[in-house]
KOLKE-975363 format. One record per residue (C-alpha): residue in one letter; x, y, z. Coordinates in Angstrom, 2 decimals, padded with zeros to 5 digits. Example, Ala and Ser with C-alpha at 12.3 -4.5 7.8 and 13.67 -1.06 7.14 Angstrom:
2
@residuo->A&c1->012.30&c2->-004.50&c3->007.80
@residuo->S&c1->013.67&c2->-001.06&c3->007.14
This chain:
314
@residuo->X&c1->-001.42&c2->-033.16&c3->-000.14
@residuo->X&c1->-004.32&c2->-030.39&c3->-000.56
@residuo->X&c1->-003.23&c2->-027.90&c3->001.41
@residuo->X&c1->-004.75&c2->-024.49&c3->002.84
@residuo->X&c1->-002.62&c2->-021.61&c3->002.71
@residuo->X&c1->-004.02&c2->-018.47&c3->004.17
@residuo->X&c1->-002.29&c2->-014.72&c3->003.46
@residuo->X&c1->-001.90&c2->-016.65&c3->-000.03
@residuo->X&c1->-001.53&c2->-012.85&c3->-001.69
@residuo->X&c1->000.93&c2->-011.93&c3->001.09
@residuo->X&c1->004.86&c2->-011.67&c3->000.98
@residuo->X&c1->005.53&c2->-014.89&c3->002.89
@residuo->X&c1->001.88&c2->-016.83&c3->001.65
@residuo->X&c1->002.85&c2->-016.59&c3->-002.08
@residuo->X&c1->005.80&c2->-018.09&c3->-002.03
@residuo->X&c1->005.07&c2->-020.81&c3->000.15
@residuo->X&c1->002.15&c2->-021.83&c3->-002.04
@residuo->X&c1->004.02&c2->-021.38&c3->-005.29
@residuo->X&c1->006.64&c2->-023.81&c3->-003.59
@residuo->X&c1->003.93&c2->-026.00&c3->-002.80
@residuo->X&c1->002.24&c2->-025.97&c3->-006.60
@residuo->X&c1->005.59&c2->-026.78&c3->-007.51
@residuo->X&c1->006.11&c2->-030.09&c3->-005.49
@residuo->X&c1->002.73&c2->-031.58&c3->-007.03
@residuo->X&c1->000.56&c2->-030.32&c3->-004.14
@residuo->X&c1->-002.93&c2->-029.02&c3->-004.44
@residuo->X&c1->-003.63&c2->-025.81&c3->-002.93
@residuo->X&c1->-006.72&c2->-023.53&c3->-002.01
@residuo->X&c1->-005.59&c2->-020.33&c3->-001.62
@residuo->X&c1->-007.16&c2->-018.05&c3->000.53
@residuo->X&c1->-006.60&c2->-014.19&c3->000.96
@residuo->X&c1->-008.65&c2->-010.85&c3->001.81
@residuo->X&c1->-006.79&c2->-008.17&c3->000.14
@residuo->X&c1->-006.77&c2->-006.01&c3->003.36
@residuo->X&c1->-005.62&c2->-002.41&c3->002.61
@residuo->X&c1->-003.01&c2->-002.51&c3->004.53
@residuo->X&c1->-001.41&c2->-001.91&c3->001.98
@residuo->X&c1->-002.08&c2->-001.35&c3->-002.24
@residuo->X&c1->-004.42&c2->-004.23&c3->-003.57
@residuo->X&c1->-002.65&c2->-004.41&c3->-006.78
@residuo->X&c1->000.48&c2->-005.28&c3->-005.20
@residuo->X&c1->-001.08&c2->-008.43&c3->-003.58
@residuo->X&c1->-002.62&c2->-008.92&c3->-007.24
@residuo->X&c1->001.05&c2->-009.44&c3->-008.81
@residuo->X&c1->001.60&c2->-011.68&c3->-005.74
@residuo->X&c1->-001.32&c2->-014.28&c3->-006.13
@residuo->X&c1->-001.11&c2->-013.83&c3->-010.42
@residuo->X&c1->000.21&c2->-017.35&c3->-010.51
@residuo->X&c1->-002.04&c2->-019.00&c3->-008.16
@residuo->X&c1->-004.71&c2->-017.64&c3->-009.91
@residuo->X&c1->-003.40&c2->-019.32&c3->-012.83
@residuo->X&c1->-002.24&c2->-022.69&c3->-012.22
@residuo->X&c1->-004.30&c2->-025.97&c3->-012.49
@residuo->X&c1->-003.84&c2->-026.77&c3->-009.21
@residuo->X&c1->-004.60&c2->-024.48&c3->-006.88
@residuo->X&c1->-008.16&c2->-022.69&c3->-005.94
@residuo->X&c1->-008.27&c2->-019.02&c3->-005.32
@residuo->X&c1->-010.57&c2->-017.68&c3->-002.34
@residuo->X&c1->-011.03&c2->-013.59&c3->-001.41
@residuo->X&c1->-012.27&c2->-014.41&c3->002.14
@residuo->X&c1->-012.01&c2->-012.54&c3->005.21
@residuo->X&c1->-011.23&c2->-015.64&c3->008.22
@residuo->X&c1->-012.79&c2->-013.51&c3->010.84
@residuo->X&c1->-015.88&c2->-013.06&c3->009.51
@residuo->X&c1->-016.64&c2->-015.27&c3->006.32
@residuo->X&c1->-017.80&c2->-018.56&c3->006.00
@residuo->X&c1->-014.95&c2->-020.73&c3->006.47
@residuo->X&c1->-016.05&c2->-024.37&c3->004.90
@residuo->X&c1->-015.40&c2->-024.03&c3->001.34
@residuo->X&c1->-011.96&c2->-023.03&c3->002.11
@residuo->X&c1->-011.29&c2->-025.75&c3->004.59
@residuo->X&c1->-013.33&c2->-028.63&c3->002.00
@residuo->X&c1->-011.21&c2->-031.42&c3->001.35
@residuo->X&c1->-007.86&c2->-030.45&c3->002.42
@residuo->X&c1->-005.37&c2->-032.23&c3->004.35
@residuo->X&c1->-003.22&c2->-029.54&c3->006.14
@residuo->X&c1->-003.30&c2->-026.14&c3->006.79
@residuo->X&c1->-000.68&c2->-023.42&c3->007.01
@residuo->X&c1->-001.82&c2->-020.22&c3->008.17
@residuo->X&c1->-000.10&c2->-017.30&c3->007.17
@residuo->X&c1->-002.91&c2->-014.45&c3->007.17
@residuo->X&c1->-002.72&c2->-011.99&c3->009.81
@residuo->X&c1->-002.78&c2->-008.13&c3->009.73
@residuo->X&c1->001.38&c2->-007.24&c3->009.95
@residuo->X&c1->002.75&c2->-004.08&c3->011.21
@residuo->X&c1->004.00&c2->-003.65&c3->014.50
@residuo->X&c1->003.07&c2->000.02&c3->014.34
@residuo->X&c1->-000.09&c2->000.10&c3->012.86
@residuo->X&c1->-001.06&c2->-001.79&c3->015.67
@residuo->X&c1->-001.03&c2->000.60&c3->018.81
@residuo->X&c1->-004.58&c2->002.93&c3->019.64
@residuo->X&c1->-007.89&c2->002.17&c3->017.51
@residuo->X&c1->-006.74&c2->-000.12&c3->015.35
@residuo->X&c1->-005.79&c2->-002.15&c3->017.39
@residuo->X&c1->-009.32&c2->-003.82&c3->016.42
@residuo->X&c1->-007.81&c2->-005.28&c3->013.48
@residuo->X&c1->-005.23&c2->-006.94&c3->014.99
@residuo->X&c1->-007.39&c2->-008.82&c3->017.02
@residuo->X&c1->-009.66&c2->-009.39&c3->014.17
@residuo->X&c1->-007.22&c2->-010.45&c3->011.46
@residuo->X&c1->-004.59&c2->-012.03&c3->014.32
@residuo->X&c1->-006.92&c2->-013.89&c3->016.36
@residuo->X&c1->-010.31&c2->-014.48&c3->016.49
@residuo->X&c1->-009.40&c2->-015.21&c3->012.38
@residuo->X&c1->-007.17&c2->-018.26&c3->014.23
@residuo->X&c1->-009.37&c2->-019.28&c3->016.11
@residuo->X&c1->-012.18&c2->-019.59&c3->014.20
@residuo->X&c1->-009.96&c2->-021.08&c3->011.47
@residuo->X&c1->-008.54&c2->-023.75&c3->014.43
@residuo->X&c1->-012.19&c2->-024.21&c3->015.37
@residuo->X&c1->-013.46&c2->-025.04&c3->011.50
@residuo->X&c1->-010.44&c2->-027.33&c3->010.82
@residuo->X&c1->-010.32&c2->-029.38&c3->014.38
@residuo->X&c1->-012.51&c2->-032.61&c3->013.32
@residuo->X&c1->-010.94&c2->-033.08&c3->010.04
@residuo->X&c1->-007.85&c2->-035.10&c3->010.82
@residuo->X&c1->-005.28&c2->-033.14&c3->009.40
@residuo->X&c1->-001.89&c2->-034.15&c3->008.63
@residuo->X&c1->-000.25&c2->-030.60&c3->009.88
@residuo->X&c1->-001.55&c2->-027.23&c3->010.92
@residuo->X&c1->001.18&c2->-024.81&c3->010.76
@residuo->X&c1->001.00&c2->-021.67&c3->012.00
@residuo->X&c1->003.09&c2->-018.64&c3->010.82
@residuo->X&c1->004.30&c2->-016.88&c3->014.47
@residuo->X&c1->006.84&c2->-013.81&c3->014.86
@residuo->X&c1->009.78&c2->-013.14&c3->016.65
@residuo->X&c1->007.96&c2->-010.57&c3->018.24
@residuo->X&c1->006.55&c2->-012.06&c3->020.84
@residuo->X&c1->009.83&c2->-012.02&c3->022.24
@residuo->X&c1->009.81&c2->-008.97&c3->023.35
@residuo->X&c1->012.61&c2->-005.89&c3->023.46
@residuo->X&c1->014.84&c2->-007.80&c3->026.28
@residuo->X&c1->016.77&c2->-009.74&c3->023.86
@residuo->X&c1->020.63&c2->-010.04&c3->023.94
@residuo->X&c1->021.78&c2->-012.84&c3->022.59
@residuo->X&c1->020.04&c2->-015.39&c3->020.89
@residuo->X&c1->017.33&c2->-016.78&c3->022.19
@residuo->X&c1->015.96&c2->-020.09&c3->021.94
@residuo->X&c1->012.24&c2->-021.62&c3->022.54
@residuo->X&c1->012.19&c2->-022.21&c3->026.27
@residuo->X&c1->012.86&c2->-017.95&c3->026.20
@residuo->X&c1->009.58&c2->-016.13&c3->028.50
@residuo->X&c1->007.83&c2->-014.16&c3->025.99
@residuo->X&c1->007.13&c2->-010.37&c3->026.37
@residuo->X&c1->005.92&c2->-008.75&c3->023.63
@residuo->X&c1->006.56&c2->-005.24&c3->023.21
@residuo->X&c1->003.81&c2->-004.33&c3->021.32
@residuo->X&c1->-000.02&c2->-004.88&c3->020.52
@residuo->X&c1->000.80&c2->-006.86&c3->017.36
@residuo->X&c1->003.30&c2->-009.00&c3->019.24
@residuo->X&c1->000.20&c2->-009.32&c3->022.16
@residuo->X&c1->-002.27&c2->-010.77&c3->019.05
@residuo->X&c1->000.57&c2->-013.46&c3->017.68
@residuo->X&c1->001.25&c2->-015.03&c3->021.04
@residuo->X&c1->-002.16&c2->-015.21&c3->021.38
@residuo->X&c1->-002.30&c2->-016.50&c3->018.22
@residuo->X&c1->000.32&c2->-019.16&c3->019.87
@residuo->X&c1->-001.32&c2->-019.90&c3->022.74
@residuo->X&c1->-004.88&c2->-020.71&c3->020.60
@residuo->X&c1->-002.78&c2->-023.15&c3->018.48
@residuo->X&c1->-001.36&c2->-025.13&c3->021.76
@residuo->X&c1->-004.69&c2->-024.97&c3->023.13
@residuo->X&c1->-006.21&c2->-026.83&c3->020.38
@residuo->X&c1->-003.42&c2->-029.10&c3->019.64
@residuo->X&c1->-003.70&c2->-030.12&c3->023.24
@residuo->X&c1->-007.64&c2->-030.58&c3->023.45
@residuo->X&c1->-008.54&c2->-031.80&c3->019.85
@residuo->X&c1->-005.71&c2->-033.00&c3->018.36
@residuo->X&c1->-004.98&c2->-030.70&c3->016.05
@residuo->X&c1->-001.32&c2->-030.96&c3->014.70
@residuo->X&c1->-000.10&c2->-027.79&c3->015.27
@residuo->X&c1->003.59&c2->-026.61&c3->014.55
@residuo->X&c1->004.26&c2->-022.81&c3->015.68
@residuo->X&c1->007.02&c2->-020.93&c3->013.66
@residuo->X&c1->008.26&c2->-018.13&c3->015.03
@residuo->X&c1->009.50&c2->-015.70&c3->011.36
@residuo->X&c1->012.56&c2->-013.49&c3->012.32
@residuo->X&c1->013.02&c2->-010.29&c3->009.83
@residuo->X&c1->012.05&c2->-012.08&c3->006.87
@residuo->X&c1->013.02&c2->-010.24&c3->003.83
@residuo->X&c1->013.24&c2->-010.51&c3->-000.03
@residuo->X&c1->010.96&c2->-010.57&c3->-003.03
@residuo->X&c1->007.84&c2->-009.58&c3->-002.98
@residuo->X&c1->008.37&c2->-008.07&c3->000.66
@residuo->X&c1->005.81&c2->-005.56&c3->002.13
@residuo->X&c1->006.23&c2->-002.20&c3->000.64
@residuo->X&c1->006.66&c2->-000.55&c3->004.48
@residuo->X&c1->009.16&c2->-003.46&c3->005.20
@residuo->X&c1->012.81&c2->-001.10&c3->005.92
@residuo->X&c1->014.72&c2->-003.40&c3->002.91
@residuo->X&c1->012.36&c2->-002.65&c3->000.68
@residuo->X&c1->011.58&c2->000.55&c3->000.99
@residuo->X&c1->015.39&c2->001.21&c3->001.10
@residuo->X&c1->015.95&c2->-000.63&c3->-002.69
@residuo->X&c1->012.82&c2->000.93&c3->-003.83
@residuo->X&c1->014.79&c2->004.43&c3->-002.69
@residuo->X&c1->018.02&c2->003.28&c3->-004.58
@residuo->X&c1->016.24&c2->002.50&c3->-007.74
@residuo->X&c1->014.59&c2->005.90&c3->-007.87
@residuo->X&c1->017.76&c2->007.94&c3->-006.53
@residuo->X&c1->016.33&c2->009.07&c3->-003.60
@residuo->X&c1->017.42&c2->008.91&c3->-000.03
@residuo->X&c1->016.07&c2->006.61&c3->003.16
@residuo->X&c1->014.96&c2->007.71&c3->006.61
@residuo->X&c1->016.30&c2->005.66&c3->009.05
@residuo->X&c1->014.47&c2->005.12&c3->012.21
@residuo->X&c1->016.73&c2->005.55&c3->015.06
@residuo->X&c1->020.24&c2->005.89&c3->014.69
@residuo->X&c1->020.79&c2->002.37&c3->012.96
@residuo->X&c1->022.41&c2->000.67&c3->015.78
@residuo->X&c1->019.25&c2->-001.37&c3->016.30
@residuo->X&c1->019.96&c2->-005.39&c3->015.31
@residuo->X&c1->018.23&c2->-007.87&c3->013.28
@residuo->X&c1->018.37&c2->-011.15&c3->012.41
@residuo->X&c1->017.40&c2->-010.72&c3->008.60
@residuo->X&c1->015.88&c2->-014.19&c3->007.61
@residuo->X&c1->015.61&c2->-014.57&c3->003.42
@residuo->X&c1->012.10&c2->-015.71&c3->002.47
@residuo->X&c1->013.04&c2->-018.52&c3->000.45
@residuo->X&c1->014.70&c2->-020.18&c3->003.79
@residuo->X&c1->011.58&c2->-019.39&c3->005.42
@residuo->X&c1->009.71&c2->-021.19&c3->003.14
@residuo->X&c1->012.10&c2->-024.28&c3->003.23
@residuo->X&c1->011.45&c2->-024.40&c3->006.95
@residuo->X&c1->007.68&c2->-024.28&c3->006.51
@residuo->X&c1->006.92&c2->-027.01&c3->003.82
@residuo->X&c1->009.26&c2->-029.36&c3->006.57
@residuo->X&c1->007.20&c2->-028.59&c3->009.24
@residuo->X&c1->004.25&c2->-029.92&c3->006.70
@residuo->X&c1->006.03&c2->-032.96&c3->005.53
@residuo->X&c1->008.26&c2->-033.58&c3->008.64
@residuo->X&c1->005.15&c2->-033.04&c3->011.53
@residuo->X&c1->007.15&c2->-032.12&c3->014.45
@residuo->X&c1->003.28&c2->-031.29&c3->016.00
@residuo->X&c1->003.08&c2->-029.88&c3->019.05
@residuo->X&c1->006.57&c2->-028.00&c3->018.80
@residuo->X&c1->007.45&c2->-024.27&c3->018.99
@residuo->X&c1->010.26&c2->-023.21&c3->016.50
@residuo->X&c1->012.57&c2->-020.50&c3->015.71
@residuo->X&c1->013.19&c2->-020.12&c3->011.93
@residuo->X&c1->015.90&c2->-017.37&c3->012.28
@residuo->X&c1->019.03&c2->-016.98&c3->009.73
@residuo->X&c1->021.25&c2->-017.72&c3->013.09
@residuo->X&c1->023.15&c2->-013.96&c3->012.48
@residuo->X&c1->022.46&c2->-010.99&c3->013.84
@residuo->X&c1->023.38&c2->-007.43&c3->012.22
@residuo->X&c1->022.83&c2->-003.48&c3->013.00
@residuo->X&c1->020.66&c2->-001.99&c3->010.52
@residuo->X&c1->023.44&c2->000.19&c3->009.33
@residuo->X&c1->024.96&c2->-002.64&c3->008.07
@residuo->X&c1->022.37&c2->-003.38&c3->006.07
@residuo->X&c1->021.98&c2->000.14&c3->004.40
@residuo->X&c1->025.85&c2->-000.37&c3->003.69
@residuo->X&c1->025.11&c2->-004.02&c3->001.90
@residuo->X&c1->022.23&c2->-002.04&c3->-000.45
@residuo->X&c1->024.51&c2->001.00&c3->-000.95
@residuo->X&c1->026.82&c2->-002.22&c3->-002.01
@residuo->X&c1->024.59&c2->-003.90&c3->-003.99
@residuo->X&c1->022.80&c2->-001.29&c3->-005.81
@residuo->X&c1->025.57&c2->001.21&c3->-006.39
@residuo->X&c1->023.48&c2->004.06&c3->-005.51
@residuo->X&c1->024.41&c2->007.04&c3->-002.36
@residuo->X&c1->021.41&c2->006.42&c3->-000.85
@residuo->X&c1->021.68&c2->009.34&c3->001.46
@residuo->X&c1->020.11&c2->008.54&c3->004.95
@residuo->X&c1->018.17&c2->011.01&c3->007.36
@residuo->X&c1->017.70&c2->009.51&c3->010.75
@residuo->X&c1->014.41&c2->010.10&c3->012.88
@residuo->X&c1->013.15&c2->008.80&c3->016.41
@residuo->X&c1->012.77&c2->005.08&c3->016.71
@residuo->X&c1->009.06&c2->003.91&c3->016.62
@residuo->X&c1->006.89&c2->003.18&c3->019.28
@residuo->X&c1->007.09&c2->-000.93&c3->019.97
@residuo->X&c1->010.29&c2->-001.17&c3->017.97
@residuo->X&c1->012.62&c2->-003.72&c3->019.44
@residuo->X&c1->015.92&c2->-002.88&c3->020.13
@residuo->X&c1->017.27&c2->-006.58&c3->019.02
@residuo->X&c1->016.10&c2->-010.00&c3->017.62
@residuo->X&c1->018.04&c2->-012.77&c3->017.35
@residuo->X&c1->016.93&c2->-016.71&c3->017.06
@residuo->X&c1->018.92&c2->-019.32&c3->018.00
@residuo->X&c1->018.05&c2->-022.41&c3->015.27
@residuo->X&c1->018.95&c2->-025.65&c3->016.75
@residuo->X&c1->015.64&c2->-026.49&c3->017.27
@residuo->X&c1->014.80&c2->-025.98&c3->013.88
@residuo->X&c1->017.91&c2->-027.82&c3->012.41
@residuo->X&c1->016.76&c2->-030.76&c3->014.42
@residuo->X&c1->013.49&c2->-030.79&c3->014.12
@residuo->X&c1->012.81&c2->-029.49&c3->010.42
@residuo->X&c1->016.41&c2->-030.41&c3->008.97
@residuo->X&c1->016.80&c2->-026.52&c3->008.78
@residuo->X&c1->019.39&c2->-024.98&c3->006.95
@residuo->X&c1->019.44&c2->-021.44&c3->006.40
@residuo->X&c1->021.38&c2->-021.06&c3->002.55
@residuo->X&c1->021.04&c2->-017.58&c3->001.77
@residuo->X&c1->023.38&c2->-015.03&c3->003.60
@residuo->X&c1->022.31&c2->-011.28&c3->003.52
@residuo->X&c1->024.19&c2->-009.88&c3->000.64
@residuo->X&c1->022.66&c2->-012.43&c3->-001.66
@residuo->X&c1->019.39&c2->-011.91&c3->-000.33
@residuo->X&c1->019.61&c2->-008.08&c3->-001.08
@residuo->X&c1->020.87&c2->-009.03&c3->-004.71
@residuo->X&c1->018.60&c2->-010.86&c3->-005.79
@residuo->X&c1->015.46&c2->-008.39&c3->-004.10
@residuo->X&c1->017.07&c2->-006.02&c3->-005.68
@residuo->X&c1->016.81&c2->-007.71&c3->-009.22
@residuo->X&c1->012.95&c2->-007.98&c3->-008.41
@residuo->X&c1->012.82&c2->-004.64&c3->-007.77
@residuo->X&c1->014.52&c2->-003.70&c3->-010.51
@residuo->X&c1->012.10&c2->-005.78&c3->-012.92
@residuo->X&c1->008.97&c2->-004.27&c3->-011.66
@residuo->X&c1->007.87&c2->-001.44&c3->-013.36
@residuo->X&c1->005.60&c2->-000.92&c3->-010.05
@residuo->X&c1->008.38&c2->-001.08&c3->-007.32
């Protein structure tokens, strides 16, 4: 396949197109170095893309660029690119987020509708569930976001059905829950807490680190979203979740573990559209994409932590 991959200098975007390079694919890469956060970091992501025979590299902003020679010639599309952060994404910037989130999808959806595409995969979050989670939930679950940025995916979501249900467009919606691992966002909590260990220094924690996750490792993540390309299940929402749920202390325990350093911890208020819980339930997935989550969370920390530990920048 030639495939599109958009947020292609992005945590979850690089690795899916690397893993996609790898198989034999072609890909055009496509990314627009927001500021979100450093440039150069995004750089180190997309250095092999850049590089390899066969992929295409495009610096292209979807809401507002001209979208043709990034959609020429290919046969699917998975669309990672969105401005992250849940937040960044309360009072005037909240402008971006619509921007980046969705008229970017649409106007991606709209450019890509009459070219009979294979699979259209779009890259949804867990937070469009919303803070009333207690167990885990599966796809039929009402969401209710609990914050702009989880507003802007749904929509995101909803632009995806709407297409796949007037043109044809093979969408597949996966909803990402707590992704973590190499190459993770700088402000991601994990990361910022092995950056902390590497340097000796201590971690806020915000809240008091009862708050529960379902840490996902981004190499499962990936797994799930090259089978929605090759498998099609178009038309379906899924959950691509690890299946376990744990408090964040616990995972300041499995770093202290890991990395061998104190990592003292100050604790401060919990952020404004900060979930309390998220927690996917993956049968859907398993059935659907053959999903089958291989990395628990202590190996997932150990082997971030050897990327951190082998970049002179982290």
């Amino acid at each position: 396949m030639h495939v599109l991959v958009t947020g292609a200098a992005g945590f979850i975007g690089s690795h899916v197109a690397e893993r996609l390079l790898a198989s034999g694919h072609r890909v055009t890469a496509v990314d627009c170095f927001h500021p979100y956060y450093a440039r150069a970091v995004k750089e180190r992501n997309a250095l092999a893309l850049r590089r390899h025979p066969l992929a295409r590299f495009l610096e292209l902003d979807l809401a507002t660029g001209d979208l043709a020679p990034a959609v020429a010639g290919v046969d699917a599309v998975v669309h990672l690119a969105a401005q992250a952060g849940v937040r960044g994404s309360w009072g005037a910037t909240f402008s971006t987020y619509l921007d980046a989130n969705v008229l970017a999808t649409q106007r991606l959806l709209e450019a890509t509708k009459d070219l009979g595409l294979s699979a259209w995969v779009y890259g949804s979050s867990a937070s469009v569930y919303g803070d009333g989670v207690r167990a885990a939930v599966d796809e039929t679950a009402l969401p209710a976001p609990h914050s702009p940025y989880g507003v802007t995916k749904l929509a995101g979501e909803h632009l995806a059905t709407l297409y796949h249900r007037n043109h044809g467009t093979p969408t597949v919606v996966l909803r990402y829950f707590s992704v973590y691992g190499p190459r993770e966002r700088p402000d991601k909590a994990i990361q910022l807490f092995l950056t902390a260990a590497k340097h000796g220094r201590g971690i806020r924690i915000l809240g008091d680190g009862s708050q529960q996750r379902d840490f996902t490792f981004v190499g499962d993540v990936v797994d799930a979203t090259v089978a929605a390309l090759e498998r099609r299940p178009v038309g379906a929402v899924v959950n691509v979740a690890r299946g376990r749920t744990v408090p964040l202390a616990e995972v300041v325990d499995t770093v202290r573990r890991v990395t061998g350093a104190p990592l003292p911890a100050t604790h401060e208020p919990a952020a404004l559209g900060d979930v309390r819980t998220t927690a996917g339930d993956v049968t859907m997935a398993r059935r659907l994409l053959g999903y089958a989550p291989k990395v628990d969370l202590a190996e997932g920390i150990a082997r971030q932590w050897d990327h951190v530990c082998a970049d002179p920048n982290a």
